[in-house]
LUMMARLO-938647 format. One record per residue: residue number from 1; x, y, z of N, C-alpha, C in turn. Coordinates in Angstrom, 3 decimals. Example, Ala and Ser with C-alpha at 12.3 -4.5 7.8 and 13.67 -1.06 7.14 Angstrom:
<pts>
num/n.px/n.py/n.pz/ca.px/ca.py/ca.pz/c.px/c.py/c.pz
1/13.190/-5.690/7.800/12.300/-4.500/7.800/13.200/-3.300/7.800
2/12.850/-2.250/7.080/13.670/-1.060/7.140/12.900/0.030/7.870
</pts>
This chain:
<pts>
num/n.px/n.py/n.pz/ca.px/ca.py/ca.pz/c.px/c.py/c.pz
1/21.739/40.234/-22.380/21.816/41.179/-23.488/22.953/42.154/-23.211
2/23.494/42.472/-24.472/24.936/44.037/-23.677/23.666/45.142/-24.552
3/23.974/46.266/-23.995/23.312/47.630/-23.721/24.533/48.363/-24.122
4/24.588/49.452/-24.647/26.087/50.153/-25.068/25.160/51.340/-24.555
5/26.554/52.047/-23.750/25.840/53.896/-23.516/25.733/54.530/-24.508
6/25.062/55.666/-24.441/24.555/55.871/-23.420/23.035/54.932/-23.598
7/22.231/54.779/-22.588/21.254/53.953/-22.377/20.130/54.283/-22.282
8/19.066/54.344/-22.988/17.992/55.128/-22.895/16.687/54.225/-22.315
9/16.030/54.752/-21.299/15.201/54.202/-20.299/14.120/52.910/-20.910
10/13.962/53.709/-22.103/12.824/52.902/-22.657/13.655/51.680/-23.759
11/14.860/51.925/-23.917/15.579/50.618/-24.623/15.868/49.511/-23.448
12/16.094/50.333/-22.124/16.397/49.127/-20.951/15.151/48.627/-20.195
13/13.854/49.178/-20.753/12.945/48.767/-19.941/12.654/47.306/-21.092
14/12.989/47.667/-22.274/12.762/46.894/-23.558/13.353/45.141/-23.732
15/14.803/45.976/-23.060/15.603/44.867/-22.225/15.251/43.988/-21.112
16/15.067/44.010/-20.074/14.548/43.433/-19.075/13.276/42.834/-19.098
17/12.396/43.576/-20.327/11.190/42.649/-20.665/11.490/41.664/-21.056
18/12.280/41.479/-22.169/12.204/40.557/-22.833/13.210/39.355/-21.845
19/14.074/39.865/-21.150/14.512/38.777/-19.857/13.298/38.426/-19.243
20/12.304/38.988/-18.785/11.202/38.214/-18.058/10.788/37.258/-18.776
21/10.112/37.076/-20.442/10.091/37.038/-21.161/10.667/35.261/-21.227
22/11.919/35.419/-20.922/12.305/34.329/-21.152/12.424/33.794/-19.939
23/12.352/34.002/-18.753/12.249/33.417/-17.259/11.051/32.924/-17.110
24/9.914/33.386/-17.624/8.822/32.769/-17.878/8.850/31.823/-18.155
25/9.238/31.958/-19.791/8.743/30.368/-20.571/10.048/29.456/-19.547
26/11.063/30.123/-19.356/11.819/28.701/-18.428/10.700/28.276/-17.335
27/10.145/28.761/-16.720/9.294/28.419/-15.395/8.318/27.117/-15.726
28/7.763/27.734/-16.804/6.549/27.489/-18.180/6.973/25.850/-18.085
29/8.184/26.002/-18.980/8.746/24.821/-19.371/9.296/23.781/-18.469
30/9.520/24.023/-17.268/9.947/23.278/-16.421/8.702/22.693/-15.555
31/7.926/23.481/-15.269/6.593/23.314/-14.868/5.885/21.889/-15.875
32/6.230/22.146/-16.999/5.198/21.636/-17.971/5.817/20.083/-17.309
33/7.216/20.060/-17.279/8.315/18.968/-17.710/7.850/18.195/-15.983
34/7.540/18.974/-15.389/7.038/18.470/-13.616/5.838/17.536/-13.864
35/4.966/18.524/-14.212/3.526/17.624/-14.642/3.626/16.616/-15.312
36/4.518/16.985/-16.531/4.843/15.252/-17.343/5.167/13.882/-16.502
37/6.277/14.311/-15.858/7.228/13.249/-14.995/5.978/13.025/-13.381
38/5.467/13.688/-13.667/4.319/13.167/-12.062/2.875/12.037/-12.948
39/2.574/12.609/-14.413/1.736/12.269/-14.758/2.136/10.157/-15.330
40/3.364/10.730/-15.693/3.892/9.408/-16.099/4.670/8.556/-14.909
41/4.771/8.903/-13.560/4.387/8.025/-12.379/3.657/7.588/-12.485
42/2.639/8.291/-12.223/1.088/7.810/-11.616/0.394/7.376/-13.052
43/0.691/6.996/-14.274/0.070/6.174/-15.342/1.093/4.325/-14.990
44/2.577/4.967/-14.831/3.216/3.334/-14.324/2.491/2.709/-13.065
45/2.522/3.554/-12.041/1.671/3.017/-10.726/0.481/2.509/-11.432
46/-0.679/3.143/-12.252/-1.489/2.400/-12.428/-1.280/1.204/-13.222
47/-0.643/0.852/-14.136/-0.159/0.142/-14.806/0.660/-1.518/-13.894
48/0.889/-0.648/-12.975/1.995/-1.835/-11.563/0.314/-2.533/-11.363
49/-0.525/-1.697/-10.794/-1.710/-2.122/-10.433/-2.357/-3.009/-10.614
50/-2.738/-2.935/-11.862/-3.490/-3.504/-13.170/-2.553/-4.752/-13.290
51/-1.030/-4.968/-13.501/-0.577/-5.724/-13.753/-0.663/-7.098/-12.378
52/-0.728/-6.590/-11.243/-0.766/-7.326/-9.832/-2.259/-7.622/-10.174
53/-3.021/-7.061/-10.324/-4.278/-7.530/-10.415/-4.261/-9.007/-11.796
54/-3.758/-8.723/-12.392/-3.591/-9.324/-13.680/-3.197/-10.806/-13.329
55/-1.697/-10.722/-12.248/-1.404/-11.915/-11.707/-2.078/-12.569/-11.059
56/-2.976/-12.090/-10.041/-4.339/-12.610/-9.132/-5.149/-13.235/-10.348
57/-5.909/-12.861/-11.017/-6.960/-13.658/-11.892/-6.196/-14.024/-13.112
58/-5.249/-14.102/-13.697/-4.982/-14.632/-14.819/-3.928/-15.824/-14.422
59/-3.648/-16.732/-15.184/-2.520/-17.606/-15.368/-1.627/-17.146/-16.196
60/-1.114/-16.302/-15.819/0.113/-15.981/-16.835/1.275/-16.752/-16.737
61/2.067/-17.133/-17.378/3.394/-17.954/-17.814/4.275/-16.931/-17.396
62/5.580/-17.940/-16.553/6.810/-17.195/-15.771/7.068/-16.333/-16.722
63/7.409/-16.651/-18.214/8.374/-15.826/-19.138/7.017/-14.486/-19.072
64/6.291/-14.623/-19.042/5.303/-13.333/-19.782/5.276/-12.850/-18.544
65/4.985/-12.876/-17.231/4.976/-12.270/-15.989/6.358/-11.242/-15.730
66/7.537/-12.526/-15.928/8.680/-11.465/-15.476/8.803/-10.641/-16.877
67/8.460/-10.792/-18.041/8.802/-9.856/-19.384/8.437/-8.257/-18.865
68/6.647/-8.696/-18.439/5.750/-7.457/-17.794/6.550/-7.038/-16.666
69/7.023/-7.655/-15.718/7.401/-7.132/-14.546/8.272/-5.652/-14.983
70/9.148/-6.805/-16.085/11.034/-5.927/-15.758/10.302/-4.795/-16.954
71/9.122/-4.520/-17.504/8.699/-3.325/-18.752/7.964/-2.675/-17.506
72/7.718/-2.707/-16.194/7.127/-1.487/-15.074/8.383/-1.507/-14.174
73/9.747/-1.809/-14.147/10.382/-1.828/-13.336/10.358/-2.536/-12.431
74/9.949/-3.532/-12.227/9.948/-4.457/-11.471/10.938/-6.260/-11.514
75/11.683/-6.007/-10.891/12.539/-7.556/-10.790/11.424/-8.634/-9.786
76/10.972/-9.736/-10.577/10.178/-10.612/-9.951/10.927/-11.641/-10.091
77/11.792/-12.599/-10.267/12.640/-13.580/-10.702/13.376/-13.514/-9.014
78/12.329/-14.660/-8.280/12.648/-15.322/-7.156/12.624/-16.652/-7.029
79/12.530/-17.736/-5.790/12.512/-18.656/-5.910/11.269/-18.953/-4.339
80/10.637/-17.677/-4.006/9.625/-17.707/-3.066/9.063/-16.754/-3.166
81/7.605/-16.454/-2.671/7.150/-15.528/-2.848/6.000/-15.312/-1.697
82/5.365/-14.525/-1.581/4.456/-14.299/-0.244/4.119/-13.048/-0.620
83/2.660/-12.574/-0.383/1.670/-11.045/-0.125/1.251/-10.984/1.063
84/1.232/-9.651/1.864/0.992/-9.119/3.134/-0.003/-7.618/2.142
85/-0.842/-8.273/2.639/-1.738/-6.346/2.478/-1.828/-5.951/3.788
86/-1.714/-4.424/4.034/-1.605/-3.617/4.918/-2.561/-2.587/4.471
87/-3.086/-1.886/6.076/-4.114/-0.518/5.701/-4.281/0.142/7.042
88/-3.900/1.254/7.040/-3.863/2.353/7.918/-5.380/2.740/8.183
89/-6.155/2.334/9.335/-7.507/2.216/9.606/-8.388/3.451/9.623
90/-9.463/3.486/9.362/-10.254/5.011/9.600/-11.006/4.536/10.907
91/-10.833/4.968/12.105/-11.380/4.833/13.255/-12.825/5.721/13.162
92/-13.145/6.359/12.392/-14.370/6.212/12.266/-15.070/7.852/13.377
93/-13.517/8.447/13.217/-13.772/9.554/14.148/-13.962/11.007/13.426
94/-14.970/12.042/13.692/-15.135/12.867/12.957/-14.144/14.037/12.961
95/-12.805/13.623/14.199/-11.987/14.612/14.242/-10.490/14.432/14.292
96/-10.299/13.098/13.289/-9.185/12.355/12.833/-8.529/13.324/12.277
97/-7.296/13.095/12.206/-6.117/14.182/11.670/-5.943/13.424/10.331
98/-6.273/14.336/9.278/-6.157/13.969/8.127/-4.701/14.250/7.604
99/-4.009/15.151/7.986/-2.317/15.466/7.629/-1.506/14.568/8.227
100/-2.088/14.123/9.368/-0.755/13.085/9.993/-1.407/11.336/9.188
101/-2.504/11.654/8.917/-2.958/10.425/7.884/-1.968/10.220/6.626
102/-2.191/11.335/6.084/-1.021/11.566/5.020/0.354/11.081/5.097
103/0.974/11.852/6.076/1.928/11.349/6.549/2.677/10.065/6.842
104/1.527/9.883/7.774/1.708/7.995/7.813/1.804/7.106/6.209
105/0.891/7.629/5.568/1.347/6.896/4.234/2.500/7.063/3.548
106/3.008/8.483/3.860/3.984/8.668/3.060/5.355/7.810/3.000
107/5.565/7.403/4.681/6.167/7.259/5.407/6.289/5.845/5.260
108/5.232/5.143/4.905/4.679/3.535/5.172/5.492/3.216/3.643
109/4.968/4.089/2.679/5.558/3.593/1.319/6.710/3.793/0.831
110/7.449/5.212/1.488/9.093/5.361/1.653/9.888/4.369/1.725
111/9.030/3.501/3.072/10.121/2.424/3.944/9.971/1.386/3.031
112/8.655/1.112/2.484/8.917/-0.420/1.650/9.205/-0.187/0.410
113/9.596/1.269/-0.278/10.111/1.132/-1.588/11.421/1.160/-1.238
114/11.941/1.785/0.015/13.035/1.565/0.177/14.264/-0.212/0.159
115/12.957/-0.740/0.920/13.297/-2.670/0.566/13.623/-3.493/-0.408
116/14.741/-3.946/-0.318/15.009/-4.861/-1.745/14.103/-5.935/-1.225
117/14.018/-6.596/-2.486/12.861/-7.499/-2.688/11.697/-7.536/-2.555
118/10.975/-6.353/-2.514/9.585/-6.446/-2.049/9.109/-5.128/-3.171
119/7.975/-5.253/-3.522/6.896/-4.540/-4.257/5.882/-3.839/-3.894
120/5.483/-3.021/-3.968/4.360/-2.302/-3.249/3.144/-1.739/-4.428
121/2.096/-2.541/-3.552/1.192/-2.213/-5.281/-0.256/-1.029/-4.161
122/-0.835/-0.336/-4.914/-2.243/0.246/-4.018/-3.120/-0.382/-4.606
123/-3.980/-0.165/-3.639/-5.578/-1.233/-3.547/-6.551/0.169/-3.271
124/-6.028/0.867/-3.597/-7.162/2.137/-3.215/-7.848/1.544/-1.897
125/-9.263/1.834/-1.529/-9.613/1.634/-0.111/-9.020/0.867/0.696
126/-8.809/-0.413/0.134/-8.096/-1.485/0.824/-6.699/-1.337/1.512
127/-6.489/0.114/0.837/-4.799/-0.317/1.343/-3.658/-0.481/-0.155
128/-2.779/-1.387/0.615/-1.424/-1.383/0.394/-1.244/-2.978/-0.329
129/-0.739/-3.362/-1.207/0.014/-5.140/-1.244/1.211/-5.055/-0.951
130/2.290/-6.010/-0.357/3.195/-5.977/-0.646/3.621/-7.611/-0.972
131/4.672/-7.400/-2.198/4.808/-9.062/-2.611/6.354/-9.136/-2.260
132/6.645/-9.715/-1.148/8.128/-9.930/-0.741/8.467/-11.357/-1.234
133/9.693/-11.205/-1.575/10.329/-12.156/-2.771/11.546/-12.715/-1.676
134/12.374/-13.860/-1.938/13.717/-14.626/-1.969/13.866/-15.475/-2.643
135/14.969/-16.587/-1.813/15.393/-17.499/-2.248/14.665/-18.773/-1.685
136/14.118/-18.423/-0.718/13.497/-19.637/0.080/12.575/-19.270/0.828
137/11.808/-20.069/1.892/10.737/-19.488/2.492/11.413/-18.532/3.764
138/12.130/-18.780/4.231/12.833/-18.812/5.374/13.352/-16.988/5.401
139/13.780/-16.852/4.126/14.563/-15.618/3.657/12.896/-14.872/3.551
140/11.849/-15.196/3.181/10.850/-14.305/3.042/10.180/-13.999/4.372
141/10.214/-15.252/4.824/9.528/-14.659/6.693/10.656/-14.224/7.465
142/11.801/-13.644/6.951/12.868/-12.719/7.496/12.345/-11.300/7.015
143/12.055/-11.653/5.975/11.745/-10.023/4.996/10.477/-9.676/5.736
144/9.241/-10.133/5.672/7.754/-10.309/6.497/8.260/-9.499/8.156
145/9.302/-10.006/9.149/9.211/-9.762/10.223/10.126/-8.673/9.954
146/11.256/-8.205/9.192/11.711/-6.803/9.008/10.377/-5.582/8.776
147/9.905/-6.527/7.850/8.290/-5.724/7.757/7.346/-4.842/8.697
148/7.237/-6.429/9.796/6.552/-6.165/10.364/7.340/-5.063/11.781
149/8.180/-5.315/11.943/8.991/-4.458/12.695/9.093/-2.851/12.215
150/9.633/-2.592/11.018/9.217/-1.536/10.341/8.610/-0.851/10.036
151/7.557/-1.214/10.337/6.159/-0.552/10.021/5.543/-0.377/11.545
152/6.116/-1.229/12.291/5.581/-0.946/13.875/6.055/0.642/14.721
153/7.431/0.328/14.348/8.608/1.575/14.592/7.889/3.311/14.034
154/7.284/2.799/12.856/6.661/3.842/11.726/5.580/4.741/12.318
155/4.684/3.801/12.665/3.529/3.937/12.932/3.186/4.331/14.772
156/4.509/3.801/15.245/4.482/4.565/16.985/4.783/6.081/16.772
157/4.846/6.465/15.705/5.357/8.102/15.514/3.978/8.503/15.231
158/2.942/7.586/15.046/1.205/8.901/14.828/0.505/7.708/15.727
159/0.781/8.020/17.034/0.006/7.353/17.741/-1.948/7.353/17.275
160/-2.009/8.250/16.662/-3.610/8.627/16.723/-4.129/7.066/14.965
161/-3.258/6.999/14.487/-3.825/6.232/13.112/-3.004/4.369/13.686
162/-4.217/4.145/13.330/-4.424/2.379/13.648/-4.242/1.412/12.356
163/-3.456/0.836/12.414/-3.191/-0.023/11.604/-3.436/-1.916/11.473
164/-3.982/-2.401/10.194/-3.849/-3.786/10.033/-3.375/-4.432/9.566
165/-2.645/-5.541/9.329/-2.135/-6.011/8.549/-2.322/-7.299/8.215
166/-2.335/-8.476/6.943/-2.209/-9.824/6.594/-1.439/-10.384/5.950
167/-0.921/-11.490/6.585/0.156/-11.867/5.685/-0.266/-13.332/4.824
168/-0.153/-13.095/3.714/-0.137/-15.119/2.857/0.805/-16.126/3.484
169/0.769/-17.024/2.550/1.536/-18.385/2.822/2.408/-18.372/1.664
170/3.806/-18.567/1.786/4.925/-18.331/0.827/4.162/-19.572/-0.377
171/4.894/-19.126/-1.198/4.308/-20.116/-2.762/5.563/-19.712/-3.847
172/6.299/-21.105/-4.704/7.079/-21.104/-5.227/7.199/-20.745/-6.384
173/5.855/-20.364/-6.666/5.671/-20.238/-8.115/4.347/-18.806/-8.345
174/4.604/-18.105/-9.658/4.108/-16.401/-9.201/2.648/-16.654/-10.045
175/2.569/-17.787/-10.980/1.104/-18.355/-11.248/0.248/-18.848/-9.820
176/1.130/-19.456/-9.096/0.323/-19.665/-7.524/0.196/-18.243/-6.735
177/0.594/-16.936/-7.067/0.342/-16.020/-6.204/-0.890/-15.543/-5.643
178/-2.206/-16.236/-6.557/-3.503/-15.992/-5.673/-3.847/-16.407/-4.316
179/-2.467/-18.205/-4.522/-3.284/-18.704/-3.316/-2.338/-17.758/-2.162
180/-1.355/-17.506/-2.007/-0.788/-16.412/-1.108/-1.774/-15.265/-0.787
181/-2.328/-14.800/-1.744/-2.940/-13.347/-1.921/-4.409/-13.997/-1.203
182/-4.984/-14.901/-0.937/-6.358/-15.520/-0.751/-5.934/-15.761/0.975
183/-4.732/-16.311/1.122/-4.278/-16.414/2.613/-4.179/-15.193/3.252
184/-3.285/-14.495/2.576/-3.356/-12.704/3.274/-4.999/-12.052/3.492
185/-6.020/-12.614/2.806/-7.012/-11.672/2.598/-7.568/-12.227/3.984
186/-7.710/-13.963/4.044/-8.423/-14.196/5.182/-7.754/-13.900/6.418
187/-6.334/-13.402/6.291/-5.894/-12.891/8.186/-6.094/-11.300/7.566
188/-6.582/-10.885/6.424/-6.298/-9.318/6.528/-7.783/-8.776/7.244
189/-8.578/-9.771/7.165/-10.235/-9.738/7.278/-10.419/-9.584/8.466
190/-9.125/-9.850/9.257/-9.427/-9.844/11.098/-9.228/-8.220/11.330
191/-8.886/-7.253/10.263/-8.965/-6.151/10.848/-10.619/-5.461/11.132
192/-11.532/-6.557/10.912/-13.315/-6.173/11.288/-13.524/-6.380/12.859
193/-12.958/-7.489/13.105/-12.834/-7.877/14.297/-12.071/-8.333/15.235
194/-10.541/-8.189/14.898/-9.163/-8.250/15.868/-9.217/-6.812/16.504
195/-8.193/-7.030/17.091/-7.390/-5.662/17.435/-6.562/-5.254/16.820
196/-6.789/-3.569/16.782/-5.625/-2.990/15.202/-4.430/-3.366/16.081
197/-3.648/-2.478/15.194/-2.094/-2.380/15.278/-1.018/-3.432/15.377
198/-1.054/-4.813/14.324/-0.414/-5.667/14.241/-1.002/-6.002/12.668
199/0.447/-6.939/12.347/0.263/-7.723/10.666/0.693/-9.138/11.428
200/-0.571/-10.248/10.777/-0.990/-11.527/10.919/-1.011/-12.570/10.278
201/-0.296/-13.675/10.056/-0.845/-14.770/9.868/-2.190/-15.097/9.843
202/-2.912/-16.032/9.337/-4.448/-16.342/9.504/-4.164/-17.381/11.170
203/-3.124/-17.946/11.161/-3.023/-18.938/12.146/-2.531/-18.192/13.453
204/-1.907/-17.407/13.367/-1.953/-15.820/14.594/-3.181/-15.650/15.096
205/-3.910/-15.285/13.990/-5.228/-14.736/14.213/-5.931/-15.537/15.025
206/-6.171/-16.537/14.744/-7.015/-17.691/15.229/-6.723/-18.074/16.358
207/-5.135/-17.670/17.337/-4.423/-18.135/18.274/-4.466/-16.859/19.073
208/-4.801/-15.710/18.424/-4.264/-14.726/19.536/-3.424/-13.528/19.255
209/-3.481/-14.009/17.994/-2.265/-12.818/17.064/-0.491/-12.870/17.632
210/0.145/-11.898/17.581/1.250/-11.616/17.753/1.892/-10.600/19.053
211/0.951/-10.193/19.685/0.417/-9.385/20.619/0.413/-10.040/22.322
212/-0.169/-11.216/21.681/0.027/-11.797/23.198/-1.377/-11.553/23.216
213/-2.440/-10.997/23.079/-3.546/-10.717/23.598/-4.194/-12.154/23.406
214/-5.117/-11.996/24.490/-6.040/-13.334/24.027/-6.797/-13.694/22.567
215/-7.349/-14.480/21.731/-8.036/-14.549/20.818/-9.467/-13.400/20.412
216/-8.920/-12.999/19.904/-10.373/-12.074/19.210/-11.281/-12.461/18.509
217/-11.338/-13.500/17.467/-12.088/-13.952/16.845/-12.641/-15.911/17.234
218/-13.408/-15.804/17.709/-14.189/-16.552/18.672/-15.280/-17.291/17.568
219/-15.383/-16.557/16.281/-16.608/-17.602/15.927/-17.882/-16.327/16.118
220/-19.393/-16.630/15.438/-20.299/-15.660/15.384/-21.363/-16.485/16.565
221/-20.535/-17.101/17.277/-22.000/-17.509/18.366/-22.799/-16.795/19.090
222/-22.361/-15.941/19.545/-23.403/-15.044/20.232/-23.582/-13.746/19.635
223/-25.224/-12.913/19.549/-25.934/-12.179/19.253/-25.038/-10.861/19.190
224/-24.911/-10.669/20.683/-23.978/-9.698/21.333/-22.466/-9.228/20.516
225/-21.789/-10.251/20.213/-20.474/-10.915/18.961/-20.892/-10.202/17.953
226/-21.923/-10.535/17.136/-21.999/-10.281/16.295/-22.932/-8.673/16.145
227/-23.667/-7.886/17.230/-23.957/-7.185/16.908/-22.612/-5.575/16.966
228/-21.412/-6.087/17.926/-20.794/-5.722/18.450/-19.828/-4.884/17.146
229/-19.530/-6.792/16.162/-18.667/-6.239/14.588/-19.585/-5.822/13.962
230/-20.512/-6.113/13.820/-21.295/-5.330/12.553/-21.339/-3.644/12.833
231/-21.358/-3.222/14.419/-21.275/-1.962/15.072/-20.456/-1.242/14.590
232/-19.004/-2.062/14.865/-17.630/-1.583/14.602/-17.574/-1.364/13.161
233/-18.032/-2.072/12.369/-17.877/-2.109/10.617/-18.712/-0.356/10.257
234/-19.430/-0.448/10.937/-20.667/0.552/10.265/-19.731/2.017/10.898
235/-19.234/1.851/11.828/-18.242/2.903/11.887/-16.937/3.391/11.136
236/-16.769/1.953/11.128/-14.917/2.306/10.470/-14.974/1.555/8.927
237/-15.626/1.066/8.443/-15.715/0.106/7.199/-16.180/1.513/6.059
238/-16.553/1.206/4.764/-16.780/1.477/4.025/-17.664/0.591/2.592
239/-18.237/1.447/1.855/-19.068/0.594/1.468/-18.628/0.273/0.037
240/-16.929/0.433/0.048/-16.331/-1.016/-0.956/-15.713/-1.967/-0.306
241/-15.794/-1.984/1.094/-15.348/-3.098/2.168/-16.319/-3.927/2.270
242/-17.977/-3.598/2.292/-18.590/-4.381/2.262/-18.894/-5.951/2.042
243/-18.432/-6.309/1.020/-18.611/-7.521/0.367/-17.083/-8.254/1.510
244/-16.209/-7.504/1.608/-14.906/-8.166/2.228/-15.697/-8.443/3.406
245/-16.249/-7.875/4.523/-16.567/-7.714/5.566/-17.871/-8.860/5.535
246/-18.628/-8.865/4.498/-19.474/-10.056/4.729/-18.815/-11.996/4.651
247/-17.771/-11.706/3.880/-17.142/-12.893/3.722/-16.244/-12.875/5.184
248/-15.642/-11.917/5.704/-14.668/-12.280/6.972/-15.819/-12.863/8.088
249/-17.377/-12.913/7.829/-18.458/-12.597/8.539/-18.443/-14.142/9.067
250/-18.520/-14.431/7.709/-19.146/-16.002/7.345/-17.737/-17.409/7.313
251/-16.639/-16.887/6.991/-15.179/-17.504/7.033/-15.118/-17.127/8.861
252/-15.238/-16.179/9.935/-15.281/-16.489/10.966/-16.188/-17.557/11.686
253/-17.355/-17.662/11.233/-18.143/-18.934/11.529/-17.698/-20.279/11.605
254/-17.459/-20.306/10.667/-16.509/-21.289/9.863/-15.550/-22.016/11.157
255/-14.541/-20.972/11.228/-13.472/-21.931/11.879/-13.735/-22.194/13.604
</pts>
């Protein structure tokens, strides 16, 4: 505003109101424009969600998959494909650091949105998906072990939070992405009864993992075995893991 002298107290107090006045509604308005742009993230994230879920139980046709993809931002138009779910573990301790929990996620989803070719969808309790894409299989279990390296590097920075991971079986086609997503679930299932802090193959798992450690999952033959995971579950599991945890129960028998 210009003010001409002489200036009388109550015309400049009149003045400067009405500057607040308008610093406000800027605050107001920018504020509003924050909430918009956070609210319409987190409606696309759910939307990414819903749509990955969509690919798991539906048969959708290449053209209608990638149409959906490239309307959430997503480039799916590969010639391989593979899912690894990942999940930063609750050890089941009543005096877990919930900020460096945070952290670790923040950190986990930075690095893989940072990745070309790969997608990152949430599973709420479960965790994380990620659908890493190429040209061939070869180029995707390059992407998988950048992965898995990446996330190792990540995660030595909060020594205190434990991590699992599963990886699928590459598949050429994104109507076949269940059976990938069905392979990841049965090595993701060894996080009931492996040892954290590694991402697995189902055929890792069964051998010993990636670790070098001896085999963890042995089969439910003895009492002891089995009272041991069900122990561990009732600590660190949850009761929308449940149903997962009874099938990793009965698929360990199995092999």
């Amino acid at each position: 505003d210009y003010l001409l002298k002489p200036i009388s107290a109550e015309k400049l107090l009149e003045a400067i109101g009405n500057v607040s006045e308008e610093i406000k509604k800027e605050r107001e308005d920018k504020e509003l424009l924050r909430r918009y742009a956070e609210e319409m993230k987190e409606n696309t994230e759910i939307e990414k969600n819903q749509f990955f879920t969509r690919m798991l139980k539906e048969s959708l046709s290449i053209t209608e998959a990638l149409e959906q993809g490239r309307s959430l931002g997503l480039e799916l138009s590969a010639e391989c494909y593979n899912v690894v779910l990942f999940k930063i573990l609750d050890d089941g301790s009543q005096r877990k650091d919930g900020e460096q929990e945070v952290e670790a996620w923040v950190q986990v989803e930075s690095y893989i949105h940072s990745m070309e070719h790969v997608c990152c969808f949430q599973r709420g309790v479960e965790g994380l998906a990620f659908l890493c894409m190429g040209d061939g299989e070869e180029q995707v279990r390059e992407k998988i072990e950048e992965i898995r390296k990446g996330l190792a590097m990540i995660l030595k920075l909060y020594p205190k939070q434990k991590y699992f991971g599963g990886i699928g079986k590459p598949v050429t086609r994104l109507r076949n992405l269940k059976d990938s997503f069905h392979e990841a679930e049965r090595a993701f299932a060894g996080r009931f009864t492996a040892l954290p802090n590694q991402i697995v193959y189902q055929s890792e798992l069964c051998s010993g993992g990636d670790s070098g450690e001896e085999p963890n999952v042995q089969g439910l033959g003895s009492v002891e075995f089995i009272r041991e995971m069900v122990a561990k579950f009732l600590r660190n599991g949850t009761e929308e893991e449940l149903s997962a945890f009874i099938k990793a129960c009965f698929e360990t028998h199995m092999q």
